[in-house]
Backbone of each chain as ProteinMPNN parsed JSONL, in Angstrom:
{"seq_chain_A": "XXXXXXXXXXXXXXXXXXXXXXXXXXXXXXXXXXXXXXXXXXXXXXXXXXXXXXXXXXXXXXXXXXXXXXXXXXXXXXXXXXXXXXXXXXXXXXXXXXXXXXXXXXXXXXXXXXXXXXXXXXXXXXXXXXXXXXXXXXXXXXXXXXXXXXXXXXXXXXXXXX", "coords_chain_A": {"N_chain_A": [[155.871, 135.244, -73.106], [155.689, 135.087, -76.763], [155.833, 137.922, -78.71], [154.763, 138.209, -81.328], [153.73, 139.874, -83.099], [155.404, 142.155, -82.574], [158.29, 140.691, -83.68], [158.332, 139.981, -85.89], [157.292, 142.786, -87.126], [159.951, 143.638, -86.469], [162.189, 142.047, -87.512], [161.105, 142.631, -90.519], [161.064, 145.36, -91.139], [163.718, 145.759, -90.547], [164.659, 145.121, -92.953], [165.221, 142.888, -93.242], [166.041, 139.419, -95.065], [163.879, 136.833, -95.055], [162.208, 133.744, -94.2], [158.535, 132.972, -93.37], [158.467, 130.27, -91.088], [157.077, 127.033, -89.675], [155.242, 126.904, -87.026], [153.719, 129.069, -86.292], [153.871, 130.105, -89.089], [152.152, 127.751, -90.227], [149.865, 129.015, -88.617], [149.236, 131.456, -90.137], [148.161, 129.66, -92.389], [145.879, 129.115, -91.513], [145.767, 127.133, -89.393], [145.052, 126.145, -86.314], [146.197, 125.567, -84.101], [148.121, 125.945, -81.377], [151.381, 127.919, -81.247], [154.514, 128.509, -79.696], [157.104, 130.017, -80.024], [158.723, 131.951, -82.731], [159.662, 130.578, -86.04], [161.792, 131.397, -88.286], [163.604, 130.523, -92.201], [166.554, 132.208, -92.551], [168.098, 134.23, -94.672], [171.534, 133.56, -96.05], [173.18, 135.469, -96.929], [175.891, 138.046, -97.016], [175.427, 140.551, -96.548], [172.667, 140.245, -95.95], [173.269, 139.211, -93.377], [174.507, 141.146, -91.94], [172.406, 142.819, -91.675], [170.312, 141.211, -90.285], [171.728, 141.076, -87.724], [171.887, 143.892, -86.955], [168.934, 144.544, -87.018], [168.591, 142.921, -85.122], [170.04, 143.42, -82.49], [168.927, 145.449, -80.624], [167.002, 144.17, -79.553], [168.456, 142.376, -77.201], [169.384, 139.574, -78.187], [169.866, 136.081, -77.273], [171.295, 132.806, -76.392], [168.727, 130.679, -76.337], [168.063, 128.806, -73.482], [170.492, 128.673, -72.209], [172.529, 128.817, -69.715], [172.758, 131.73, -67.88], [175.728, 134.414, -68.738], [177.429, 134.051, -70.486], [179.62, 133.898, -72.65], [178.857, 134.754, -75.154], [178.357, 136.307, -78.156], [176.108, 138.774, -80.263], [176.625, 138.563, -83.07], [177.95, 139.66, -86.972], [180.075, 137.364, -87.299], [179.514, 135.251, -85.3], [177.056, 134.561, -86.678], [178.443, 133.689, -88.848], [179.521, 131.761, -88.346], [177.825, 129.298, -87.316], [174.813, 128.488, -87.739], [171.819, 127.191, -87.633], [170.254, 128.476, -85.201], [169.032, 128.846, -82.147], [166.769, 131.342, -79.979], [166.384, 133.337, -77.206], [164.69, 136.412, -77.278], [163.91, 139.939, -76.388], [161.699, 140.286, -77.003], [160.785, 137.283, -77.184], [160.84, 134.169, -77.617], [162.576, 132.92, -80.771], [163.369, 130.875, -83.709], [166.063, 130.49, -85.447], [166.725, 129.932, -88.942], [168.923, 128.796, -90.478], [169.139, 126.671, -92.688], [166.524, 124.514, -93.223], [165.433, 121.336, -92.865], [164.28, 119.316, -95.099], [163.451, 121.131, -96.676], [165.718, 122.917, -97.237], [167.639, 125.359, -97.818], [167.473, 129.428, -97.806], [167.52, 130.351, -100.039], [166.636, 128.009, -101.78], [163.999, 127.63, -100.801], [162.53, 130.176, -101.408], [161.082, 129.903, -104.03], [158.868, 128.599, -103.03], [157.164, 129.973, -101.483], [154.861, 132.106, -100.262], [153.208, 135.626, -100.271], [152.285, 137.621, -97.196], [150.547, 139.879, -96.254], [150.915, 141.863, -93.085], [150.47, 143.203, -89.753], [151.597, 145.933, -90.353], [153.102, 145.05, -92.31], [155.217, 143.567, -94.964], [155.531, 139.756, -95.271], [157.705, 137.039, -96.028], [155.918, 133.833, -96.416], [156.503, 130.372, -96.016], [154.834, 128.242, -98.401], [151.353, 126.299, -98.496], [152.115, 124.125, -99.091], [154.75, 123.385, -99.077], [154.686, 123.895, -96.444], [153.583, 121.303, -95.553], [155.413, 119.551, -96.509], [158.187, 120.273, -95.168], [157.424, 119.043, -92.613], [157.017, 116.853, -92.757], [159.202, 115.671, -93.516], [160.831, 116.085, -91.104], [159.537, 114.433, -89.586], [158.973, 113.843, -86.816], [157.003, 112.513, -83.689], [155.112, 114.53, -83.03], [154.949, 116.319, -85.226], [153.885, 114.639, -87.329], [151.622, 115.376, -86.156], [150.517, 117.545, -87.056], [150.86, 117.59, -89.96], [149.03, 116.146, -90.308], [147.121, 117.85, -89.669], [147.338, 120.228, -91.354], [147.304, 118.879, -93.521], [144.301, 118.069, -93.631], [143.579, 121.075, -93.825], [144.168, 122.264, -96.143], [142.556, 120.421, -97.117], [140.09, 121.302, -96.728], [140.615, 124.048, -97.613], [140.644, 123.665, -100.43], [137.553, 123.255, -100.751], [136.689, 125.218, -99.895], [137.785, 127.126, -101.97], [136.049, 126.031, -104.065]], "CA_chain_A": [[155.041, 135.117, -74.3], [156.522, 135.729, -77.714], [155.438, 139.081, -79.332], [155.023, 138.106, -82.846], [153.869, 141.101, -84.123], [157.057, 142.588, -83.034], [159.23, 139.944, -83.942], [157.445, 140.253, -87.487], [157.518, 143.973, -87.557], [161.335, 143.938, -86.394], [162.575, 141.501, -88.925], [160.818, 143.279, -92.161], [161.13, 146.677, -91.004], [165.287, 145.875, -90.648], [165.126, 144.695, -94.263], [166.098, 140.811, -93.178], [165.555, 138.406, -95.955], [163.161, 135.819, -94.171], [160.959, 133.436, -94.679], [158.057, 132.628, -91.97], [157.891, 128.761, -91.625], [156.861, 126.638, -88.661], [153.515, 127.302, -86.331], [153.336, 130.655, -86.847], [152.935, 129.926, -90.792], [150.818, 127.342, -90.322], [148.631, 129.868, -88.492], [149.333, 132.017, -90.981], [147.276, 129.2, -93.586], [144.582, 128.379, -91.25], [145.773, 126.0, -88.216], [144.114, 126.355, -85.154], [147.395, 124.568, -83.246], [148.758, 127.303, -80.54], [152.638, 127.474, -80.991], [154.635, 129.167, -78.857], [157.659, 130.488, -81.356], [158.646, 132.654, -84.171], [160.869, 130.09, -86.816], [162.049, 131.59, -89.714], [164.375, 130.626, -92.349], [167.076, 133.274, -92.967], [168.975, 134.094, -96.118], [172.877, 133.543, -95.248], [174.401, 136.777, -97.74], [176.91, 138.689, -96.511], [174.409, 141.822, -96.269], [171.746, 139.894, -94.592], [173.782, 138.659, -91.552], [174.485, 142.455, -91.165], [170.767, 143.184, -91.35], [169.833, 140.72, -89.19], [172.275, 141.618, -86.416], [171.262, 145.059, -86.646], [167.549, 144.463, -86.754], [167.424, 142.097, -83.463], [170.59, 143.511, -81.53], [168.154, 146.493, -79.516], [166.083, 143.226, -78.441], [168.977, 141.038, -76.716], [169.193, 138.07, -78.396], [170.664, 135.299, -76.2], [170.914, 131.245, -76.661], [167.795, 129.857, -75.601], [168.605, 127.863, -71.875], [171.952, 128.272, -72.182], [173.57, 129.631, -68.25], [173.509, 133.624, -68.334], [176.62, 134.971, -68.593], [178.032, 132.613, -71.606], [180.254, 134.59, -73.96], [177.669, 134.819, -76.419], [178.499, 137.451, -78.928], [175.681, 138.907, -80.891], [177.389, 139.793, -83.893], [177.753, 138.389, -87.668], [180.643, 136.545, -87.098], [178.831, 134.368, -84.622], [176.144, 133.465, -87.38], [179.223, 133.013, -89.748], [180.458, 130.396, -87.483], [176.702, 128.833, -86.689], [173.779, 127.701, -89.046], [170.521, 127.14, -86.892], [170.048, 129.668, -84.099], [167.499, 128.849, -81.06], [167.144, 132.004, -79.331], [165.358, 133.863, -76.658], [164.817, 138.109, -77.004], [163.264, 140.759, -75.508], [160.189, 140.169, -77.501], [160.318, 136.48, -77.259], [161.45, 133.385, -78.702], [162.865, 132.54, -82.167], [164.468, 130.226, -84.271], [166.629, 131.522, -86.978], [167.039, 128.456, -89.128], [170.111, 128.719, -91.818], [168.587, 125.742, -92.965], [165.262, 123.535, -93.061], [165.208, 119.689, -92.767], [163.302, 118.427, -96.392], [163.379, 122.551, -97.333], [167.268, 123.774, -97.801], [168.263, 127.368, -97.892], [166.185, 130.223, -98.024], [167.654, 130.203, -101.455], [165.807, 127.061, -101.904], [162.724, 127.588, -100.446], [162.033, 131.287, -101.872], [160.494, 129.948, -104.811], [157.845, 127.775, -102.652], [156.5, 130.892, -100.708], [153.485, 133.107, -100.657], [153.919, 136.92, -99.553], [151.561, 137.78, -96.622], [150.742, 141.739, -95.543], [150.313, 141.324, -91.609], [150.682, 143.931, -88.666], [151.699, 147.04, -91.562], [154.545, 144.707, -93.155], [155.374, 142.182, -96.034], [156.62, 138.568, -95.05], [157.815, 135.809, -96.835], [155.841, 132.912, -95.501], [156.094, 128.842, -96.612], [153.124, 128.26, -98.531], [151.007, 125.324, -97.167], [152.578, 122.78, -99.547], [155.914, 123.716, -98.361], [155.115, 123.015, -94.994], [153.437, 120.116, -95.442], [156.69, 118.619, -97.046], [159.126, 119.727, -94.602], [156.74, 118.738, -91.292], [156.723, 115.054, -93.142], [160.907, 115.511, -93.652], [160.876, 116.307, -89.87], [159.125, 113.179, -89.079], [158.864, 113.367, -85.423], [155.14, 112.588, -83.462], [154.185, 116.389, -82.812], [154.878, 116.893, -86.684], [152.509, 113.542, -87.908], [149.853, 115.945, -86.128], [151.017, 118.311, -87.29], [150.894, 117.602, -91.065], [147.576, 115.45, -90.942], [146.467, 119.306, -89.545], [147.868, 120.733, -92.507], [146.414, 118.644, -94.931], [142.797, 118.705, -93.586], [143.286, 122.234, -94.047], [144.212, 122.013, -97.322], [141.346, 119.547, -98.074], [139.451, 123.108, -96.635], [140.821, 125.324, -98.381], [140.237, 123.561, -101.905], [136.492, 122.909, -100.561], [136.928, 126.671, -99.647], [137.653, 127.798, -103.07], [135.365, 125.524, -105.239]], "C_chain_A": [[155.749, 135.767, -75.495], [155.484, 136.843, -78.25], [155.794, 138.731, -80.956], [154.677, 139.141, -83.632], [155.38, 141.891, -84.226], [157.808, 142.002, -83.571], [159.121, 139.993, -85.562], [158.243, 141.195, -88.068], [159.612, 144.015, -87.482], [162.206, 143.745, -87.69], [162.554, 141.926, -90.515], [161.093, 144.613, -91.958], [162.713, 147.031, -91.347], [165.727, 145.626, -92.198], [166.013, 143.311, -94.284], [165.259, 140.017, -94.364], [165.122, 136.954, -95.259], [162.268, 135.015, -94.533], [160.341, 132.594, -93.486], [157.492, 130.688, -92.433], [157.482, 128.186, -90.078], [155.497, 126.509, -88.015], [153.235, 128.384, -86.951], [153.207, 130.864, -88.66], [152.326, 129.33, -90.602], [149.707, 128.254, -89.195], [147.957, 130.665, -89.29], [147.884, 131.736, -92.271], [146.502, 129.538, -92.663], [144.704, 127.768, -89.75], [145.588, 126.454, -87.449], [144.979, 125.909, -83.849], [148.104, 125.912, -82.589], [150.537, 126.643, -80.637], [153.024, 128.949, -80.437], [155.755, 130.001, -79.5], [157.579, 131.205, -82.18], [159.623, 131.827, -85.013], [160.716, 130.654, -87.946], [163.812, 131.088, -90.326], [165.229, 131.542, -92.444], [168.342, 133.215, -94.321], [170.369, 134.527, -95.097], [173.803, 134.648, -96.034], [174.627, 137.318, -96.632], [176.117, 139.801, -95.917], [173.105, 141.674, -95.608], [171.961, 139.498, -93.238], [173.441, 140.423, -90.812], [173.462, 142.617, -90.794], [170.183, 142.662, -90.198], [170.376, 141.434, -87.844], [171.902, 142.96, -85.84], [169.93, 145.612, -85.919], [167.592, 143.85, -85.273], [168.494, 142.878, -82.398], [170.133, 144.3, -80.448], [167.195, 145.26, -78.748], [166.944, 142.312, -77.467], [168.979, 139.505, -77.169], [170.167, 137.23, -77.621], [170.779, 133.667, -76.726], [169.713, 130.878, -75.784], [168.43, 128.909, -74.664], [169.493, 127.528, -71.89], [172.012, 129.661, -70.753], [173.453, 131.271, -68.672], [175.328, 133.467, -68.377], [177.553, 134.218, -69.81], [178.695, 134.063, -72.228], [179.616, 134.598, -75.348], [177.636, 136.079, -76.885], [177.715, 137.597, -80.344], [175.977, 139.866, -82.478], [177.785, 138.875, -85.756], [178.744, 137.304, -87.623], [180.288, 134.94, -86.244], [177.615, 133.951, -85.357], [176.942, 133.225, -88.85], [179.286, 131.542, -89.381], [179.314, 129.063, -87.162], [175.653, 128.588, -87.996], [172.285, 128.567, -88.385], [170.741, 127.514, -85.108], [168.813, 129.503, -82.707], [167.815, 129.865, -80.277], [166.088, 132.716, -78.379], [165.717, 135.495, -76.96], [163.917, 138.669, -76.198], [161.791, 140.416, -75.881], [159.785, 138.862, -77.732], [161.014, 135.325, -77.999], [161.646, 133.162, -79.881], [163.855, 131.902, -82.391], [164.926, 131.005, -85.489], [167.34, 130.237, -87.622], [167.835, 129.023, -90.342], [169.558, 127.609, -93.114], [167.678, 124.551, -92.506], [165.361, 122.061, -93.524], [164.266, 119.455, -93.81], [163.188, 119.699, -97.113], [164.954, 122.966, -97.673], [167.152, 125.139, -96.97], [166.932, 128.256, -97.719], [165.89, 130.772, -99.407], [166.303, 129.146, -102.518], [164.573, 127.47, -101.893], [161.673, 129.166, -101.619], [160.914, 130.574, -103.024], [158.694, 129.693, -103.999], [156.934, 128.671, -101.155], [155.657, 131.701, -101.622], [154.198, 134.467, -100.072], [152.419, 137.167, -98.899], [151.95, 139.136, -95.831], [150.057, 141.519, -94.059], [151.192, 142.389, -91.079], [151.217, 145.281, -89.232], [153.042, 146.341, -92.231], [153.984, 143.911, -94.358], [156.008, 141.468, -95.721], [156.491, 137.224, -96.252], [157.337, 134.519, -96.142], [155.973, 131.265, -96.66], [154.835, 128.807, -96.819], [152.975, 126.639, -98.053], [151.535, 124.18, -97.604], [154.122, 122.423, -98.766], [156.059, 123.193, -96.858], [154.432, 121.727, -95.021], [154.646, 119.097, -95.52], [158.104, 118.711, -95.956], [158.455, 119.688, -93.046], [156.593, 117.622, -91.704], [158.373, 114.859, -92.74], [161.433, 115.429, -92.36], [160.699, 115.162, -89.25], [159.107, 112.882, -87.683], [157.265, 113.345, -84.769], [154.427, 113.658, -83.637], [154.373, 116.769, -84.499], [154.312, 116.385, -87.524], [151.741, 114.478, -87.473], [149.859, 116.746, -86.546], [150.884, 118.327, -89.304], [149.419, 117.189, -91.202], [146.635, 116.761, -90.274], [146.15, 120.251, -91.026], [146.914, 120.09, -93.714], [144.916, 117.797, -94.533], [142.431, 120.129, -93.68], [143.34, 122.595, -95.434], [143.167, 121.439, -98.395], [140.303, 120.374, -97.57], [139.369, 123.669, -97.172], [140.346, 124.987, -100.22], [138.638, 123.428, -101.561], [136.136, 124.432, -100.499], [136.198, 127.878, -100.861], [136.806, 127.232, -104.423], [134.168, 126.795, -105.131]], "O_chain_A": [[156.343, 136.836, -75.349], [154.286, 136.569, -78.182], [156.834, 138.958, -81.574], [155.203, 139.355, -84.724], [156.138, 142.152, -85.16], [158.414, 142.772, -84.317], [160.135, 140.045, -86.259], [159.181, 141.111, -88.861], [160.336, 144.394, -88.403], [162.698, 144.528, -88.502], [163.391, 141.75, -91.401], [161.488, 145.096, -93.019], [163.104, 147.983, -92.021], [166.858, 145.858, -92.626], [166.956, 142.873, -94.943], [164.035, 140.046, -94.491], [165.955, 136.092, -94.979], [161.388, 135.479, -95.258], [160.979, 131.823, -92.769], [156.792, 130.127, -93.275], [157.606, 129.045, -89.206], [154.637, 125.916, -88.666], [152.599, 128.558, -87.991], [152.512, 131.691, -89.251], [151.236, 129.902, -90.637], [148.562, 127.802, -89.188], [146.737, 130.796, -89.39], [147.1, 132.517, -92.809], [146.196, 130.706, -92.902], [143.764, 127.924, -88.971], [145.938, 127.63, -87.541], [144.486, 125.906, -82.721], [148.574, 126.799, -83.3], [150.939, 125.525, -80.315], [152.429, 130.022, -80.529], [155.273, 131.129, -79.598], [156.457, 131.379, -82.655], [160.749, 132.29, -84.826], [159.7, 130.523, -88.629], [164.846, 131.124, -89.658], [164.422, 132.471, -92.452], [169.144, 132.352, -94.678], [170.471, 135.239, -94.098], [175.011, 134.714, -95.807], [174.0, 137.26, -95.575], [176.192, 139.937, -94.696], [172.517, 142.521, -94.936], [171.191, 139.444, -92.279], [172.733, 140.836, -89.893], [173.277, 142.613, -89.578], [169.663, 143.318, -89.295], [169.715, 142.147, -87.09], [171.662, 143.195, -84.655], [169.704, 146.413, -85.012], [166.806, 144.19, -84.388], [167.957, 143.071, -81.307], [170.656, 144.117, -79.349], [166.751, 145.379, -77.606], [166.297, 141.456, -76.863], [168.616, 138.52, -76.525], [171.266, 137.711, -77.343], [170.089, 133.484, -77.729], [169.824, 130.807, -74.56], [169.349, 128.211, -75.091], [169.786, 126.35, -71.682], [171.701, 130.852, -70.777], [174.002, 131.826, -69.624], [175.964, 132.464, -68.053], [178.672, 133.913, -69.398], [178.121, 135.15, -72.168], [180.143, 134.412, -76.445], [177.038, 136.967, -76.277], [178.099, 137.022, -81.363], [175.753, 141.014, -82.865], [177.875, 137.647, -85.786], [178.29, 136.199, -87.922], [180.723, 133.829, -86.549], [176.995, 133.018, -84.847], [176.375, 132.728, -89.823], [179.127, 130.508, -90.03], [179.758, 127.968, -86.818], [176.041, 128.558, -89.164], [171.841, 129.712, -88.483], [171.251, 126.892, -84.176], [167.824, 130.227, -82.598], [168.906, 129.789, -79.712], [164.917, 132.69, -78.758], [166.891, 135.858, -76.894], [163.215, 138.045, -75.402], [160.88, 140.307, -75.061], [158.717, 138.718, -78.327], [161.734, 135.582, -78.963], [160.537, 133.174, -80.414], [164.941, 131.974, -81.815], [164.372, 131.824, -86.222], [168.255, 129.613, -87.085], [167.234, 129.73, -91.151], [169.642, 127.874, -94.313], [167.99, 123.765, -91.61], [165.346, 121.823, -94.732], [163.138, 119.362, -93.327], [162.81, 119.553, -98.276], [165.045, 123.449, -98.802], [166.718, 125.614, -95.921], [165.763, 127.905, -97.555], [164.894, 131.305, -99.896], [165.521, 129.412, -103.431], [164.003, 127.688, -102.961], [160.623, 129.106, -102.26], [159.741, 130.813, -102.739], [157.672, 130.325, -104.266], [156.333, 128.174, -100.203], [155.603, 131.938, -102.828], [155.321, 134.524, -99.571], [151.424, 137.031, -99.61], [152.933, 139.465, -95.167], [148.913, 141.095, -93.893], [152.301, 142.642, -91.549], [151.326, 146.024, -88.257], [153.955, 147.058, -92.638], [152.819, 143.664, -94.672], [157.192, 141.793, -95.643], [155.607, 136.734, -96.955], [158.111, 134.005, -95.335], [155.576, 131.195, -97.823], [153.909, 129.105, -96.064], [153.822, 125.917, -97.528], [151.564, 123.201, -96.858], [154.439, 121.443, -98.092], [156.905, 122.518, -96.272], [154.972, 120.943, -94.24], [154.818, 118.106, -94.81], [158.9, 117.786, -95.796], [159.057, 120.385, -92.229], [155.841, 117.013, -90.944], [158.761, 114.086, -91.865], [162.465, 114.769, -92.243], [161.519, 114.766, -88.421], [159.221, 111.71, -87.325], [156.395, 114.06, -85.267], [153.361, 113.772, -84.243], [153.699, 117.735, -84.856], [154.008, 117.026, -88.53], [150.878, 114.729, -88.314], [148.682, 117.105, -86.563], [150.824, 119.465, -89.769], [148.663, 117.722, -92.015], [145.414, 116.649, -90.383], [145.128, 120.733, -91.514], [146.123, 120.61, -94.501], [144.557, 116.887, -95.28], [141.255, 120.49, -93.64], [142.426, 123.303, -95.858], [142.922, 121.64, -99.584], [139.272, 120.067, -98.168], [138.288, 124.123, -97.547], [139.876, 125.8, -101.016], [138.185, 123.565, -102.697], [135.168, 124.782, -101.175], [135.27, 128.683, -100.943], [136.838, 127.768, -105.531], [133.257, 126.857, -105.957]]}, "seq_chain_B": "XXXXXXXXXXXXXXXXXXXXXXXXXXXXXXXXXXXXXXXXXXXXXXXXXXX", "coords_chain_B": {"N_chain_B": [[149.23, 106.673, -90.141], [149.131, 109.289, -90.466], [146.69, 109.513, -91.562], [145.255, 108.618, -89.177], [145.43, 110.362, -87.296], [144.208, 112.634, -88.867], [141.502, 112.077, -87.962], [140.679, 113.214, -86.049], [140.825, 115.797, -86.312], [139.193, 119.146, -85.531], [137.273, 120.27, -87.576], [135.741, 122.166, -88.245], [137.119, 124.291, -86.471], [139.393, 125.188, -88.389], [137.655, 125.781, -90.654], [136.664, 128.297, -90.101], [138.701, 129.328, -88.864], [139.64, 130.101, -92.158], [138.034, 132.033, -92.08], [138.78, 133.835, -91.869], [140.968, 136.922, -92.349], [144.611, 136.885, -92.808], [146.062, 138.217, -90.955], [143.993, 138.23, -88.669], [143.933, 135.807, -88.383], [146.51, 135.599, -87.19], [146.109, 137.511, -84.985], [144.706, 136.096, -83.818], [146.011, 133.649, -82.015], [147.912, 135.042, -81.127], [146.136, 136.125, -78.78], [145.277, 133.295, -77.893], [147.809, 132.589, -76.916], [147.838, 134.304, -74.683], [145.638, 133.756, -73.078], [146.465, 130.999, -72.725], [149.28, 131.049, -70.589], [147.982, 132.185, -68.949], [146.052, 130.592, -67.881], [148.52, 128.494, -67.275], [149.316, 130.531, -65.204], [147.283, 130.98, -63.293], [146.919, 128.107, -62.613], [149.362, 127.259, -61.458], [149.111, 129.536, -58.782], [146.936, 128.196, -57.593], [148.321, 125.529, -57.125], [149.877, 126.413, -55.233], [148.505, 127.708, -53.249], [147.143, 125.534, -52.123], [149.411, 124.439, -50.843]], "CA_chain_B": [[149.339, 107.262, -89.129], [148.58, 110.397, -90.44], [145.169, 109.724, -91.799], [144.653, 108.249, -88.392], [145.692, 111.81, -86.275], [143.445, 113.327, -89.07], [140.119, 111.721, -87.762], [140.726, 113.502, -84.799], [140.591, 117.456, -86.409], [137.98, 119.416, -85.419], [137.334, 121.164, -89.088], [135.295, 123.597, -87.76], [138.056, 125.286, -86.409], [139.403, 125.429, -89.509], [136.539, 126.233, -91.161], [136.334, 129.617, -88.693], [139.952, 130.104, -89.761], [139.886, 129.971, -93.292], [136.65, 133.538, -92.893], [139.714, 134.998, -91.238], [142.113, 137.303, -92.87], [146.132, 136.151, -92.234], [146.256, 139.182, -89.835], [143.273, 137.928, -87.925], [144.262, 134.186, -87.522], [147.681, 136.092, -86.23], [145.632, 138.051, -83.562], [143.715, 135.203, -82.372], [147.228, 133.628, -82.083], [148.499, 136.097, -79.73], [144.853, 135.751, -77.913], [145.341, 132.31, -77.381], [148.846, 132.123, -76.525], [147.6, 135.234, -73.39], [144.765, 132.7, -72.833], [147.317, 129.837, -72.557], [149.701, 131.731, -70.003], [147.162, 132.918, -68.235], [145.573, 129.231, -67.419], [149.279, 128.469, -66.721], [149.393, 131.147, -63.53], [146.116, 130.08, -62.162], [146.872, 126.851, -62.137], [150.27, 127.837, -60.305], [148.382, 129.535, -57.934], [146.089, 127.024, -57.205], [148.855, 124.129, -56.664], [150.85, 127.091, -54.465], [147.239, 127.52, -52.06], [146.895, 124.02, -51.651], [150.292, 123.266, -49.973]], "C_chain_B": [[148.654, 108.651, -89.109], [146.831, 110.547, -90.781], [144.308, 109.249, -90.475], [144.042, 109.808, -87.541], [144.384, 112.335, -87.473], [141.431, 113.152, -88.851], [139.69, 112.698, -86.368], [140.631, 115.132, -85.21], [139.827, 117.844, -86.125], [138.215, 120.561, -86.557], [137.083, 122.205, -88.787], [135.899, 124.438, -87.534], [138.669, 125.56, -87.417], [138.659, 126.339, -90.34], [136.336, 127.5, -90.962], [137.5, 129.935, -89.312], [139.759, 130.682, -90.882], [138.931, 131.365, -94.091], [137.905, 133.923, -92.726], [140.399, 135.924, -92.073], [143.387, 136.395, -91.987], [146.044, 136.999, -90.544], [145.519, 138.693, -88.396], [143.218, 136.683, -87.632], [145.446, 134.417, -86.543], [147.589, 136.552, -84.854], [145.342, 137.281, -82.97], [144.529, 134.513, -81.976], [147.547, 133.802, -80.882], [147.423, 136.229, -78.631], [144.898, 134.353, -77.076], [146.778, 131.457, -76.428], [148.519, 133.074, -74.735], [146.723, 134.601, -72.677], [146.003, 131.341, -72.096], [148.151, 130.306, -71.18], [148.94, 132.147, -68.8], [146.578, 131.48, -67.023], [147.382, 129.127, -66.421], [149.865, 129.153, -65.09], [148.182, 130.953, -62.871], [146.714, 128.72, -61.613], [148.622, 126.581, -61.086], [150.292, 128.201, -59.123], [147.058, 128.793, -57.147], [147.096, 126.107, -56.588], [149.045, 125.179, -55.403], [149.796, 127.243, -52.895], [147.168, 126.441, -51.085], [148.136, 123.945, -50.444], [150.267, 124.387, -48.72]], "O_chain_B": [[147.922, 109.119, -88.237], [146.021, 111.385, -90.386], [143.082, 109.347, -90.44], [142.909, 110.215, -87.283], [143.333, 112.461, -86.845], [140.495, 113.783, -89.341], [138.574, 112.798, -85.858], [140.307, 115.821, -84.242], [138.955, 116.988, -86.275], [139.04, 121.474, -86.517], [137.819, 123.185, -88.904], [135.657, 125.511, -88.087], [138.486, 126.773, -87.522], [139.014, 127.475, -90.653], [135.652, 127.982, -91.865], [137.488, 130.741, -90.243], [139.671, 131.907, -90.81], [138.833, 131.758, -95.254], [138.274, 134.54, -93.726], [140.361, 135.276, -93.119], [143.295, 135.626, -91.03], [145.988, 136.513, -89.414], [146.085, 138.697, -87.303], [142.524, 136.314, -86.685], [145.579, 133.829, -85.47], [148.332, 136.328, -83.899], [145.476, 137.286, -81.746], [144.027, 134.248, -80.884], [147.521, 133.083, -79.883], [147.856, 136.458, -77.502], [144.627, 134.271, -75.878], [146.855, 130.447, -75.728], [148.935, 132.54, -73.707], [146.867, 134.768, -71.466], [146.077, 131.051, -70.902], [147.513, 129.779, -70.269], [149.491, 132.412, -67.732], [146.681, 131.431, -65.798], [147.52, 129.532, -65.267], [150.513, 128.608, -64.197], [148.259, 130.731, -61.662], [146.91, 128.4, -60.441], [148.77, 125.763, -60.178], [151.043, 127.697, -58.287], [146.474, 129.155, -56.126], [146.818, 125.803, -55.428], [148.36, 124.865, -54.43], [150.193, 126.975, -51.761], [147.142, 126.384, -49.856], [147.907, 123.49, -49.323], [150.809, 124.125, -47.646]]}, "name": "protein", "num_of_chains": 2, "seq": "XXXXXXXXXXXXXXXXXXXXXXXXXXXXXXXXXXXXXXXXXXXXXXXXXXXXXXXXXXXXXXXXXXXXXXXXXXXXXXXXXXXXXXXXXXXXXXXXXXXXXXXXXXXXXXXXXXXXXXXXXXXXXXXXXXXXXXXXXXXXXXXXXXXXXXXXXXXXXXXXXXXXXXXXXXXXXXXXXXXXXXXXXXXXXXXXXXXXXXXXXXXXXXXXXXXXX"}
């Protein structure tokens, strides 16, 4: 089971530049859809690889269902060399996405986030437009339900706030 | 397609979300995923009885 509070707390506590997109933001809005995951984008500076590596290396990060024993070196050179990250840790699965399919960078995206205070932190999450747009860009079946989730929640949330 | 999948939401849940704080759609989250898991080893133990 992934530990998302830790995975949360780890990430902001290390000072990683992140932003929470995937299930776990859309829980974030509202959605009621159990995912099993932590995806975030991650900013690719020079000073955030370090961060990152720092922040997750006490959990083991590994390649998700890749053979034990692989030469898999958690270190920044290995997310020089790499983009989009599927990984399992101690506290659970995560993607570490370099880049989002219909979203970009984390350069990109920053603007099109909310900031949400959860478990004693601050995260950068995709606000709900954001994911609506790249869960359309995605275009695969589980992400049609996935959006027409999204935007009945949306047609909620403005019903919400009238 | 999509306005089809959306005939199929149940709002309510939603609806229930949306009293929540972030924090507290996060918990129930982690509730449902221990829920989920949980079904998963019953039903493990159940096939494992049977044979």
């Amino acid at each position: 089971m992934t530990d998302v509070e830790g995975l949360l707390r780890t990430l902001a506590q290390g000072g990683v530049e992140f932003i929470l997109v995937g299930g776990v933001a859309a829980t974030a809005h509202g959605s009621a859809r159990l995912t099993q995951d932590v995806d975030v984008v991650y900013s690719r500076s020079s000073d955030n690889l370090a961060r990152l590596v720092s922040a997750l290396a006490p959990h083991s990060p590994y390649l998700r269902g890749a053979p034990p024993g692989l030469p898999f070196r958690w270190d920044k050179g290995t997310l020089l060399r790499g983009l989009n990250f599927t990984l399992t840790t101690a506290l659970g699965d995560l993607d570490l996405l370099g880049e989002l399919t219909g979203g970009g960078s984390y350069e990109d995206l920053l603007t099109d986030t909310i900031s949400i205070q959860v478990f004693g932190v601050e995260c950068r999450c995709l606000a709900l437009e954001g994911l609506i747009r790249v869960k359309r860009a995605a275009g695969r079946p589980k992400d049609l339900e996935a959006v027409a989730e999204l935007e009945a929640l949306r047609e909620e949330q403005d019903r919400w706030e009238r | 397609v999509i306005e089809a999948f959306k005939k199929d939401i149940d709002r309510t849940l939603l609806q229930q979300n949306l009293r929540r704080t972030v924090e507290e759609r996060l918990r129930n989250l982690l509730e449902l995923q221990r829920f989920a898991r949980e079904l998963v080893r019953a039903g493990r133990e159940a096939r494992d009885d049977r044979r």
